[in-house]
Biopython code that builds the backbone (N, CA, C, O; Angstrom):
import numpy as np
from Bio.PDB.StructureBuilder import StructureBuilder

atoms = [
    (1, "UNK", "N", (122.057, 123.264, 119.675)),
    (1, "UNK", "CA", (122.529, 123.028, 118.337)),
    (1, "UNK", "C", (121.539, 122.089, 117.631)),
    (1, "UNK", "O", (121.326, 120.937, 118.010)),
    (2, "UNK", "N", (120.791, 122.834, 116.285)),
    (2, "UNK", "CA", (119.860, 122.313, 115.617)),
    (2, "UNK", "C", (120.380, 120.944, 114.968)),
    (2, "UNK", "O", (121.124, 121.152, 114.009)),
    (3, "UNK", "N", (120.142, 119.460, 115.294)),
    (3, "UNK", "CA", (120.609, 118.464, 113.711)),
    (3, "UNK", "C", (119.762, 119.022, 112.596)),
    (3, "UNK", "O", (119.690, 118.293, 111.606)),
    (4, "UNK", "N", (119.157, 120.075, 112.556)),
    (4, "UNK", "CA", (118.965, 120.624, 110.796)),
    (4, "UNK", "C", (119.171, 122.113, 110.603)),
    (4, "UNK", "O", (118.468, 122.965, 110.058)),
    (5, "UNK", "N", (120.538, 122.180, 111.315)),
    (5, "UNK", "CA", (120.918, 123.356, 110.765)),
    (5, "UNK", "C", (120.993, 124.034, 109.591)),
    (5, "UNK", "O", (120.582, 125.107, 109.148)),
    (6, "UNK", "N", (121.819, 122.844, 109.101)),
    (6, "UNK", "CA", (122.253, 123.161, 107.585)),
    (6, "UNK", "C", (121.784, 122.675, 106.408)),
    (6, "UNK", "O", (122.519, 122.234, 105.524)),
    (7, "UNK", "N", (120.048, 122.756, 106.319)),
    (7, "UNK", "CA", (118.896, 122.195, 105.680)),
    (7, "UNK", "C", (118.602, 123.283, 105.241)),
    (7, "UNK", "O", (118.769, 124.341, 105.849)),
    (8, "UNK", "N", (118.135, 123.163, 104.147)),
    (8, "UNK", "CA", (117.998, 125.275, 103.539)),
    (8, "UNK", "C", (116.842, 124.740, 103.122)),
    (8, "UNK", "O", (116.410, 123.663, 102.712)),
    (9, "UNK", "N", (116.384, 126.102, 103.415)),
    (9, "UNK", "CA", (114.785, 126.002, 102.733)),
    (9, "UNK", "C", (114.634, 125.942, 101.395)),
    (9, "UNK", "O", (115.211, 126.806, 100.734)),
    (10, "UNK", "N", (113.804, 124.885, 100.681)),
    (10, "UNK", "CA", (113.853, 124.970, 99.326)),
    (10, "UNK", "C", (112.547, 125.875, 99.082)),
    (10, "UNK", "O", (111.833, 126.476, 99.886)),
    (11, "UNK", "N", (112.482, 125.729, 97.361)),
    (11, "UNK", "CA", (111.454, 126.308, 97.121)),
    (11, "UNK", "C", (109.897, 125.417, 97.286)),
    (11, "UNK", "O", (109.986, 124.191, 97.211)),
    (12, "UNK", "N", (108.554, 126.005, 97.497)),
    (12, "UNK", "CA", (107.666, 125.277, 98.177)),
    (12, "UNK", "C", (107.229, 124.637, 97.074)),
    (12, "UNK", "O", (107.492, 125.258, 96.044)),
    (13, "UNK", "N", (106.348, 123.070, 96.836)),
    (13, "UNK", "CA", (105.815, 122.774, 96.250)),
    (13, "UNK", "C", (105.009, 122.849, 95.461)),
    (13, "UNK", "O", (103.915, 122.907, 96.022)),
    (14, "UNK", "N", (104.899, 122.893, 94.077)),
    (14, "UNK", "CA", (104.168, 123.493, 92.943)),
    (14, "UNK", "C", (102.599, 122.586, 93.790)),
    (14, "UNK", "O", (102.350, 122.914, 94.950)),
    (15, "UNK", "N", (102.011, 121.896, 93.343)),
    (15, "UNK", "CA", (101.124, 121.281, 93.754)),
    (15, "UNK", "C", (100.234, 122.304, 95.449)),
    (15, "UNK", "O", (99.122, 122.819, 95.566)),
    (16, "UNK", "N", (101.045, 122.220, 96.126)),
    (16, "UNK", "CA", (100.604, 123.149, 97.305)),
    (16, "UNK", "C", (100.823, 124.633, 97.546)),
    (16, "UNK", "O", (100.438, 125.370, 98.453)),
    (17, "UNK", "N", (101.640, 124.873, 96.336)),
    (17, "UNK", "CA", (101.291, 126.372, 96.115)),
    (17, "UNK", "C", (100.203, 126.869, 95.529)),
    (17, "UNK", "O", (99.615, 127.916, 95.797)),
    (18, "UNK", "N", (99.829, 125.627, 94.268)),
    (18, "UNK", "CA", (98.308, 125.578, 93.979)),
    (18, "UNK", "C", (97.445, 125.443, 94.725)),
    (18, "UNK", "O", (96.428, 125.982, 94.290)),
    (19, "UNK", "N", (97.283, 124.892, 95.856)),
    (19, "UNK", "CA", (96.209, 124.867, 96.679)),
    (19, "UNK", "C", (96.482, 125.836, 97.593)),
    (19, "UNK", "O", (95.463, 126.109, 98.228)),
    (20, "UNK", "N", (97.525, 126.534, 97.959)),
    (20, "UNK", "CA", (97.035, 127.854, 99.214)),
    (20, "UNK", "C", (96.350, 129.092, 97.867)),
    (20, "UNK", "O", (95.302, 129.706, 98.069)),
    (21, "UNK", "N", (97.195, 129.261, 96.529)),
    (21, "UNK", "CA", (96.548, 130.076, 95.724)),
    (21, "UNK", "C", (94.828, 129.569, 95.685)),
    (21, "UNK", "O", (94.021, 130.472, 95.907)),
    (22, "UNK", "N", (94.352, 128.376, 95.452)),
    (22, "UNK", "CA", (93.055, 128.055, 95.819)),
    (22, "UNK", "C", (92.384, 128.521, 97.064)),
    (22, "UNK", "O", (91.237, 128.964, 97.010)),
    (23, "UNK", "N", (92.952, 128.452, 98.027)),
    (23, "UNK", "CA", (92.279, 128.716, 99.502)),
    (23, "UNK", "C", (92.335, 130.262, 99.460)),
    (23, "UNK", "O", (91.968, 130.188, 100.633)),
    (24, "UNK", "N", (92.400, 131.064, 99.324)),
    (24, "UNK", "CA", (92.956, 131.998, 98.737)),
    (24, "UNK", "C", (92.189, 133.011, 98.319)),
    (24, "UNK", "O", (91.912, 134.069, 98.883)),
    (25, "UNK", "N", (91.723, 132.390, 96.791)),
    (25, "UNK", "CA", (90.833, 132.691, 95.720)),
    (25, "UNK", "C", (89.461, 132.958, 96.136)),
    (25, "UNK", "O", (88.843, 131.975, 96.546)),
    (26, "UNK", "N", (88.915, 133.965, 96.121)),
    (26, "UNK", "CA", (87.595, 134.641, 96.644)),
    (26, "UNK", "C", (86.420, 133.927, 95.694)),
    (26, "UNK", "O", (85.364, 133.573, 96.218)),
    (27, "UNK", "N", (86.661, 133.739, 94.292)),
    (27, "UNK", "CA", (85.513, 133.500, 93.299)),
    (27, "UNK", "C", (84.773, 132.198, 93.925)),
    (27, "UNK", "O", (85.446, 131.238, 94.299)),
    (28, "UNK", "N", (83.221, 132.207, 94.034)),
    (28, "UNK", "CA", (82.164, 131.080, 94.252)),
    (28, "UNK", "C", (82.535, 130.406, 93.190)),
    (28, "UNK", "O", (82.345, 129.288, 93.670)),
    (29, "UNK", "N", (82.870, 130.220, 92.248)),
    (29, "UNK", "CA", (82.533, 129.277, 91.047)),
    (29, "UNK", "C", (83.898, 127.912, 91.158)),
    (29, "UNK", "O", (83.666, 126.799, 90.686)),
    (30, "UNK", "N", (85.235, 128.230, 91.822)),
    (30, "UNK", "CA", (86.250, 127.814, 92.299)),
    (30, "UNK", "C", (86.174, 126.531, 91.973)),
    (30, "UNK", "O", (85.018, 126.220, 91.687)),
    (31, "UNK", "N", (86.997, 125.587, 91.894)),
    (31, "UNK", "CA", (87.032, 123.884, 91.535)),
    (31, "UNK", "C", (88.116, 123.863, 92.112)),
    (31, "UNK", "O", (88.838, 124.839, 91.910)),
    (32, "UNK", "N", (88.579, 122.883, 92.931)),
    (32, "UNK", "CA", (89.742, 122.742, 93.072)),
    (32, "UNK", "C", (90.371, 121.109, 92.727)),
    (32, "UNK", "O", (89.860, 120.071, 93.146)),
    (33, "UNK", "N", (91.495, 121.198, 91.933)),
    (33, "UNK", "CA", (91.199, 119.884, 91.271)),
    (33, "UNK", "C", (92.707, 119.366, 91.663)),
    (33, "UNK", "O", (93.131, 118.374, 91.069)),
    (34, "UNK", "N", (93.613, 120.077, 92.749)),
    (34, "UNK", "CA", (95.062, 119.770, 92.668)),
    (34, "UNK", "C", (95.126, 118.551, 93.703)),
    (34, "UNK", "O", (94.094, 117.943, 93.984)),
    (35, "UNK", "N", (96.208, 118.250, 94.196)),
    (35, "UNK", "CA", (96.627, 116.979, 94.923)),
    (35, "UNK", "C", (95.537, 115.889, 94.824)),
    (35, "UNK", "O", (95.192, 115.329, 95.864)),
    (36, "UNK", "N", (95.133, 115.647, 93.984)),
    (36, "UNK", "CA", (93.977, 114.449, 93.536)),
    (36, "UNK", "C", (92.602, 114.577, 94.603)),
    (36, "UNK", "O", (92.070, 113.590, 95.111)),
    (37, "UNK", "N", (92.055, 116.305, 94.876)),
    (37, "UNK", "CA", (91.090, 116.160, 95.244)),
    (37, "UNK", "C", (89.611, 116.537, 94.664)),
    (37, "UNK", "O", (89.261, 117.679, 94.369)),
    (38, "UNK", "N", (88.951, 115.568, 94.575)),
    (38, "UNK", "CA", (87.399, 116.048, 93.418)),
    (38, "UNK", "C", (86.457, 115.656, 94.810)),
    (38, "UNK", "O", (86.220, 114.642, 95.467)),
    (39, "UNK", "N", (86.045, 117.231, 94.834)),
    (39, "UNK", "CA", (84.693, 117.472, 96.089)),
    (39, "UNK", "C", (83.691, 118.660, 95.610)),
    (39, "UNK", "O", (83.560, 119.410, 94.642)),
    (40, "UNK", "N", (83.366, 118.520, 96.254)),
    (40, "UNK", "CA", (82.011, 119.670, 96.226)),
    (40, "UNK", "C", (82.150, 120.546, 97.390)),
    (40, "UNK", "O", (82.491, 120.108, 98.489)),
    (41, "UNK", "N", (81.821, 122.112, 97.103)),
    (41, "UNK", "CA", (82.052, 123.119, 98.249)),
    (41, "UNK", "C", (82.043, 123.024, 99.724)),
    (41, "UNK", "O", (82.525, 123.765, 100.581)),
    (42, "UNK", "N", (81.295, 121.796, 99.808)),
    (42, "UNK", "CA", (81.030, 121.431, 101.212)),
    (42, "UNK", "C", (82.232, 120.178, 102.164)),
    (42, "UNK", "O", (82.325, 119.841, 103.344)),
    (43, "UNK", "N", (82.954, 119.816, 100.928)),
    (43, "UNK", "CA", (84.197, 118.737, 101.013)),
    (43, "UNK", "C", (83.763, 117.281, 100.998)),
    (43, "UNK", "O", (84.358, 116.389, 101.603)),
    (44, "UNK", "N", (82.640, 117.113, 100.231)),
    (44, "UNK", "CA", (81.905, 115.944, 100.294)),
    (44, "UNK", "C", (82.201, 115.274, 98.650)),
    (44, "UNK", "O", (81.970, 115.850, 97.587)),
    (45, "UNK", "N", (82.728, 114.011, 98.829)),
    (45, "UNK", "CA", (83.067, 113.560, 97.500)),
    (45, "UNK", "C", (81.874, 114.066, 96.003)),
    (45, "UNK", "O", (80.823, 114.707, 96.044)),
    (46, "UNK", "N", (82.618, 113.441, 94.794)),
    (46, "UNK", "CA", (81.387, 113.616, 94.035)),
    (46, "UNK", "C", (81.106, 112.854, 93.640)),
    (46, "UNK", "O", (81.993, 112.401, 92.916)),
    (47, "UNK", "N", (79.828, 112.009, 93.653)),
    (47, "UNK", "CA", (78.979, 111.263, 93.277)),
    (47, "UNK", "C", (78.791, 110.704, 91.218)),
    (47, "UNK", "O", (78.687, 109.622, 90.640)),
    (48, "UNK", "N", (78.835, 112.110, 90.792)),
    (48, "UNK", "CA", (79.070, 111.811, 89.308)),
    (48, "UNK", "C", (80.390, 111.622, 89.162)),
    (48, "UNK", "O", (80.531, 111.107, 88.052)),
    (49, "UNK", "N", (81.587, 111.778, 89.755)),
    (49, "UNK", "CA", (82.944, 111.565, 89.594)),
    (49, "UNK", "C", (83.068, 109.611, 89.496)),
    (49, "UNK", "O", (83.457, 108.941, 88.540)),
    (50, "UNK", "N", (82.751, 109.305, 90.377)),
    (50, "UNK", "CA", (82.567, 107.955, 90.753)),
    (50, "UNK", "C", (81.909, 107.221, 90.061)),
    (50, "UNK", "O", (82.350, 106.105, 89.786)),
    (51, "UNK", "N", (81.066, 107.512, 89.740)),
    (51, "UNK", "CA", (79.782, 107.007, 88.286)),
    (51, "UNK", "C", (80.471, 106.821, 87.638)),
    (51, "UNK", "O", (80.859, 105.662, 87.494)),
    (52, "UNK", "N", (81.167, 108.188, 86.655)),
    (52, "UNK", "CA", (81.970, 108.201, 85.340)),
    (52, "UNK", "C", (83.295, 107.134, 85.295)),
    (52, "UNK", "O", (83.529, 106.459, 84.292)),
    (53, "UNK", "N", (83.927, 107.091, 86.229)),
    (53, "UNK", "CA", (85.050, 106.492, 86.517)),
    (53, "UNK", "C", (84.360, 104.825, 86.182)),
    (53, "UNK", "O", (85.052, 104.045, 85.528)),
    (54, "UNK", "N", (83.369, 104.514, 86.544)),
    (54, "UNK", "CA", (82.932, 103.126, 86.692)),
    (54, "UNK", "C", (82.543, 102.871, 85.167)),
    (54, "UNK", "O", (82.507, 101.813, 84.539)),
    (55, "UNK", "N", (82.179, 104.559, 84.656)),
    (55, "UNK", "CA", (81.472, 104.029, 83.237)),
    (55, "UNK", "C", (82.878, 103.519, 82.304)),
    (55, "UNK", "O", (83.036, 102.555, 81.554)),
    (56, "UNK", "N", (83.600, 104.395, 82.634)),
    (56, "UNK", "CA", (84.822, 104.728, 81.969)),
    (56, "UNK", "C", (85.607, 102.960, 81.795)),
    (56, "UNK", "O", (86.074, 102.373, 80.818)),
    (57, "UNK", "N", (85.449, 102.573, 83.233)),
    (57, "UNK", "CA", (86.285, 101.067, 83.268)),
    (57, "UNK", "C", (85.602, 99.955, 82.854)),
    (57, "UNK", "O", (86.061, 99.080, 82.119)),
    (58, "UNK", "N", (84.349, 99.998, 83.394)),
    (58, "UNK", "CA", (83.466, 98.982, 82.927)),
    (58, "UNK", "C", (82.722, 98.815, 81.055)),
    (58, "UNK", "O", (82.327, 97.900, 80.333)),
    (59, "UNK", "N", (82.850, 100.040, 80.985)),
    (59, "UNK", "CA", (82.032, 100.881, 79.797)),
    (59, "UNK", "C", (80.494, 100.624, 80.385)),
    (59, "UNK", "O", (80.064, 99.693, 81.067)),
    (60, "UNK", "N", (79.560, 102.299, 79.639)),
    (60, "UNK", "CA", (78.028, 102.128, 80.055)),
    (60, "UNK", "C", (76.725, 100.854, 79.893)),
    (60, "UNK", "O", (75.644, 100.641, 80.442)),
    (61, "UNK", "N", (77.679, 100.093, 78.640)),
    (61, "UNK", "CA", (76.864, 99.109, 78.559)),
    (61, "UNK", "C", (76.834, 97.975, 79.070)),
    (61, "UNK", "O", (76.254, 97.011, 78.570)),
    (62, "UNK", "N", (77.802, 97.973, 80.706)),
    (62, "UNK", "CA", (77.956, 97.304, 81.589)),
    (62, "UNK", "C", (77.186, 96.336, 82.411)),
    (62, "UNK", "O", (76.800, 96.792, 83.487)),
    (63, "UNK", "N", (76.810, 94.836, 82.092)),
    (63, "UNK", "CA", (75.696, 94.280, 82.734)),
    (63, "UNK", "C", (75.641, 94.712, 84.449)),
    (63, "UNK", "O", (74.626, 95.020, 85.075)),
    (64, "UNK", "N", (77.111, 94.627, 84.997)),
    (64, "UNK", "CA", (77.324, 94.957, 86.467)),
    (64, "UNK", "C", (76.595, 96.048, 86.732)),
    (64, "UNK", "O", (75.631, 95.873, 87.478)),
    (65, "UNK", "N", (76.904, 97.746, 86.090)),
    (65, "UNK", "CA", (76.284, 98.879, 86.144)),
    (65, "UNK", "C", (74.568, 99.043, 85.647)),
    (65, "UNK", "O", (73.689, 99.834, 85.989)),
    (66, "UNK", "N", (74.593, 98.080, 84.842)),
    (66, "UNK", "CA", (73.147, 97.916, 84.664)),
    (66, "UNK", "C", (72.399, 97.457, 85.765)),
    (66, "UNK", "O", (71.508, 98.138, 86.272)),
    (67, "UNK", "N", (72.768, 96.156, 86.223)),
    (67, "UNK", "CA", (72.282, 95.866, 86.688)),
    (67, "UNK", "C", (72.243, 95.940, 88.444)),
    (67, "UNK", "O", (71.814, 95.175, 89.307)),
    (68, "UNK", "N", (72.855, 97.139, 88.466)),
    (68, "UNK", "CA", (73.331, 97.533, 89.595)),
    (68, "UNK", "C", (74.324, 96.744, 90.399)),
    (68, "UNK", "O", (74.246, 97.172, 91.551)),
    (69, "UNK", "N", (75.211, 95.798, 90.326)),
    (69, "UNK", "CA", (76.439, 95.633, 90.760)),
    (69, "UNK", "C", (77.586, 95.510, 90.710)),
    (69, "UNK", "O", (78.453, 94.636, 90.734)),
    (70, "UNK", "N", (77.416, 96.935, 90.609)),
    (70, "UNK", "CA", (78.981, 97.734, 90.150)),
    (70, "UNK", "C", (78.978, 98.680, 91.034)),
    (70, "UNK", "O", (77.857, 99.177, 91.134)),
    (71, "UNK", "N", (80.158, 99.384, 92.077)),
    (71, "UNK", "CA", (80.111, 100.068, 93.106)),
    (71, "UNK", "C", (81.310, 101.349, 92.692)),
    (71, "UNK", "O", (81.820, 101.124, 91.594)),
    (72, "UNK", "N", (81.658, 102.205, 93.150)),
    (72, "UNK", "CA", (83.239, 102.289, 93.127)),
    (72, "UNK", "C", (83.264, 103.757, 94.187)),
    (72, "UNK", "O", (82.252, 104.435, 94.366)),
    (73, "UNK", "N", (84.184, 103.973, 94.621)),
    (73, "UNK", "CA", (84.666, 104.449, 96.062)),
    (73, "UNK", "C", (85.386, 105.710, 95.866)),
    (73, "UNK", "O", (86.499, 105.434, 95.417)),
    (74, "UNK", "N", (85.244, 106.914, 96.001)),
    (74, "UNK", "CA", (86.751, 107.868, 96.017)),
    (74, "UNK", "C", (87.288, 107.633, 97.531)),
    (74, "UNK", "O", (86.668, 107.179, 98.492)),
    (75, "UNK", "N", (88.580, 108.063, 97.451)),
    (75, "UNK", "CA", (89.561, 108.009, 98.571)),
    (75, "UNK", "C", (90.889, 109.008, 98.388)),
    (75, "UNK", "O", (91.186, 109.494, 97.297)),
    (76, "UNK", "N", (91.417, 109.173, 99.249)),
    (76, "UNK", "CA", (92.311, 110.385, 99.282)),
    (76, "UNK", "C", (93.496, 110.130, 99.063)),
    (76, "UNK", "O", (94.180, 109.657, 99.970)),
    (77, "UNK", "N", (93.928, 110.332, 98.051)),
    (77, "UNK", "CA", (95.570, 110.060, 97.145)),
    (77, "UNK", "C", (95.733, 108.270, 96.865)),
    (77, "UNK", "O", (95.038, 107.508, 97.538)),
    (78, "UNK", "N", (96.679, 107.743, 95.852)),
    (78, "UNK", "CA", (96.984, 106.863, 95.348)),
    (78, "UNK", "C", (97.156, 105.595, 96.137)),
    (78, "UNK", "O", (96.684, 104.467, 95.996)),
    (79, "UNK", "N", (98.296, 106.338, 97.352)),
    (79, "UNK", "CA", (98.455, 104.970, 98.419)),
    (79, "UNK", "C", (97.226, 104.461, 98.936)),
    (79, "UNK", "O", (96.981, 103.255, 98.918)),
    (80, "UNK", "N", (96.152, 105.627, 99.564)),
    (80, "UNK", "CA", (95.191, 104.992, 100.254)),
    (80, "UNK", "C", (94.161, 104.410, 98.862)),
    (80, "UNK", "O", (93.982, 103.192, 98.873)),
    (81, "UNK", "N", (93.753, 104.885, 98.151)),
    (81, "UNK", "CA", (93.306, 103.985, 96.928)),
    (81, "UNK", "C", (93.674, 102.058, 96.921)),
    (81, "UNK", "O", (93.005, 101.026, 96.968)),
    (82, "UNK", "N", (95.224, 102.463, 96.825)),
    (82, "UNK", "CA", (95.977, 101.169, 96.967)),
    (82, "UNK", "C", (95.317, 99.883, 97.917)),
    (82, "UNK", "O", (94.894, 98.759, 97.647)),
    (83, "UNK", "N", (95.509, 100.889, 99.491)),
    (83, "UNK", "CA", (95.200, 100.115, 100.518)),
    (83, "UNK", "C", (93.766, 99.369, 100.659)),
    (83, "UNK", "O", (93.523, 98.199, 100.953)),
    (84, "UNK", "N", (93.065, 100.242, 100.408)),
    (84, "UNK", "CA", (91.603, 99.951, 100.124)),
    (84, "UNK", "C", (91.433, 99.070, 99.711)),
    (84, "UNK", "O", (90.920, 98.210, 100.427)),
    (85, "UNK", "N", (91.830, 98.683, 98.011)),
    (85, "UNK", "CA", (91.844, 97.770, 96.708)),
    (85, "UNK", "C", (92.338, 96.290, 97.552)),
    (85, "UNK", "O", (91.495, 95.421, 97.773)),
    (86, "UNK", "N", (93.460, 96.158, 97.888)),
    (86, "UNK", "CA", (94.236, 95.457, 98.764)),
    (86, "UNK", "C", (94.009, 94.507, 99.657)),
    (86, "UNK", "O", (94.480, 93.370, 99.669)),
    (87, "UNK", "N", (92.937, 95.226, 100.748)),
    (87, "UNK", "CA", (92.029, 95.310, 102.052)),
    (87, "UNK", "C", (91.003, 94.598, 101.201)),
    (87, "UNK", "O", (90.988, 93.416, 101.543)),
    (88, "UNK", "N", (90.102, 94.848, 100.189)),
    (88, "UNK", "CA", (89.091, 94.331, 99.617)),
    (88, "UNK", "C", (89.528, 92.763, 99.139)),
    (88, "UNK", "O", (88.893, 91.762, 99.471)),
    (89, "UNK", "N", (90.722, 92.756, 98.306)),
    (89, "UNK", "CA", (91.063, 91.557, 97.635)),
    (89, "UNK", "C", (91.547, 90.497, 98.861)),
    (89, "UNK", "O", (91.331, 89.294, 98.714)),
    (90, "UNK", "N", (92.187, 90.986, 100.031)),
    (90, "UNK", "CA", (92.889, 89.873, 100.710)),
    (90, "UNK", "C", (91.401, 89.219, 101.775)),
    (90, "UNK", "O", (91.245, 88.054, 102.143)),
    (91, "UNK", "N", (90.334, 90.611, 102.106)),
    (91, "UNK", "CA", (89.037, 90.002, 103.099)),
    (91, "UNK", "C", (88.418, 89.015, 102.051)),
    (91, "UNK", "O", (87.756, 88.150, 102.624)),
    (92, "UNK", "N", (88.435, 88.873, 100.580)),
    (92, "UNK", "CA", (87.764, 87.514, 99.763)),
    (92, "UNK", "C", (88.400, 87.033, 98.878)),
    (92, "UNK", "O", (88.304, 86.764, 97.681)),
    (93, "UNK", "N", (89.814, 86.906, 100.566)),
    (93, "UNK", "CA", (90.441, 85.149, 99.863)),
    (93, "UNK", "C", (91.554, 85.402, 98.360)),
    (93, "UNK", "O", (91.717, 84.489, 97.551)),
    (94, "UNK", "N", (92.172, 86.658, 98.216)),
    (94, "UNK", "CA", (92.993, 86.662, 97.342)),
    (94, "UNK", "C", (94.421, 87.175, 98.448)),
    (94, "UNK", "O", (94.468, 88.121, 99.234)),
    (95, "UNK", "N", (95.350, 86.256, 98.157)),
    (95, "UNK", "CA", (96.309, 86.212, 98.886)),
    (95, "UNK", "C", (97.794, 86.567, 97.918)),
    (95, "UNK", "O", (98.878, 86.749, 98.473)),
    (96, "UNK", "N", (97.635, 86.618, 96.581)),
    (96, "UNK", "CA", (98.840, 86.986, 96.246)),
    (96, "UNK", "C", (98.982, 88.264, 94.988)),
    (96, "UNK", "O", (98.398, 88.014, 93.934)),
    (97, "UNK", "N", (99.584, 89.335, 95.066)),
    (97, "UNK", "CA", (99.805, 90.878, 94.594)),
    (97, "UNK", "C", (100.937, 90.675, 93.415)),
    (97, "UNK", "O", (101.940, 90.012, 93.676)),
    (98, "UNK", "N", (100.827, 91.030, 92.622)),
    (98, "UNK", "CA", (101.867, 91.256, 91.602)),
    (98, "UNK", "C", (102.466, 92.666, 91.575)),
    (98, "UNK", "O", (101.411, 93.253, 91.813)),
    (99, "UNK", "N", (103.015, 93.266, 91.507)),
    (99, "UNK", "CA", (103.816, 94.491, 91.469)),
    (99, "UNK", "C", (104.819, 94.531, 90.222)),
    (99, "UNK", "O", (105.565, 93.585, 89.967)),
    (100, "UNK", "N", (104.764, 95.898, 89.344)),
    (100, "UNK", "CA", (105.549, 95.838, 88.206)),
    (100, "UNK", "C", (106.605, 96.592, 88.748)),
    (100, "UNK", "O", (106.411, 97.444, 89.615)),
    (101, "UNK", "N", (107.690, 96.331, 88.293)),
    (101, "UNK", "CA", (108.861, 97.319, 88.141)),
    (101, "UNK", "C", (109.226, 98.013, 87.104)),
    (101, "UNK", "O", (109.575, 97.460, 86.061)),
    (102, "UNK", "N", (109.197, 99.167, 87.237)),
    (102, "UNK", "CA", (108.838, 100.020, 87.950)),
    (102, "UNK", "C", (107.465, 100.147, 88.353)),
    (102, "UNK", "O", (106.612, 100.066, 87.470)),
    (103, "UNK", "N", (107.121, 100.330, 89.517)),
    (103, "UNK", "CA", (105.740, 100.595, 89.903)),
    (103, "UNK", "C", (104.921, 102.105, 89.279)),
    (103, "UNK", "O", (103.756, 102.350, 89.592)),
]
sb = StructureBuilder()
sb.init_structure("model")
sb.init_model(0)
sb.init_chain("A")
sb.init_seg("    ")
for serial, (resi, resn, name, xyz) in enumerate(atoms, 1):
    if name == "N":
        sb.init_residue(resn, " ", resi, " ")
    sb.init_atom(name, np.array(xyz, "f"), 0.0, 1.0, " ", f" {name:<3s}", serial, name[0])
structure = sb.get_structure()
């Protein structure tokens, strides 16, 4: 006797129905841009993604980006983003997080 017997299958996730229709899809030209992933055919982040993002926050006329110290990282979905950010601030000495409600 199953404890999830009486668990009905719902319908599958919009988001990952987009990506098996991606896996799927025969065309070379393909992007796949769903569950927050930006890569290149080979599954290797993108390099101008990361740039732009830095131009975007810092803006281009950025002494940091100018002057080359300005960095920025892709990572795979929001939480691990989070953790990263987190991990960086607490290894130099920042010990306290604010959190909004709603997050």
């Amino acid at each position: 006797m199953s404890l999830f017997r009486n668990i009905s299958i719902d319908l599958p996730i919009e988001v990952c129905h987009l990506t098996k229709l991606f896996n799927q899809d025969t065309n070379p030209l393909k992007v796949n841009l769903s569950i927050e992933v930006y890569q290149d055919k080979n599954g290797t982040g993108l390099d101008t993604f990361c740039i732009a993002c830095l131009k975007l926050i810092l803006s281009e006329q950025s002494l940091a980006i100018i002057e080359n110290r300005a960095c920025s990282i892709q990572s795979l979905s929001g939480t691990s983003t989070l953790r990263i950010g987190l991990d960086f601030l607490y290894r130099n000495g920042f010990r306290i997080t604010y959190i909004s409600i709603p997050t």
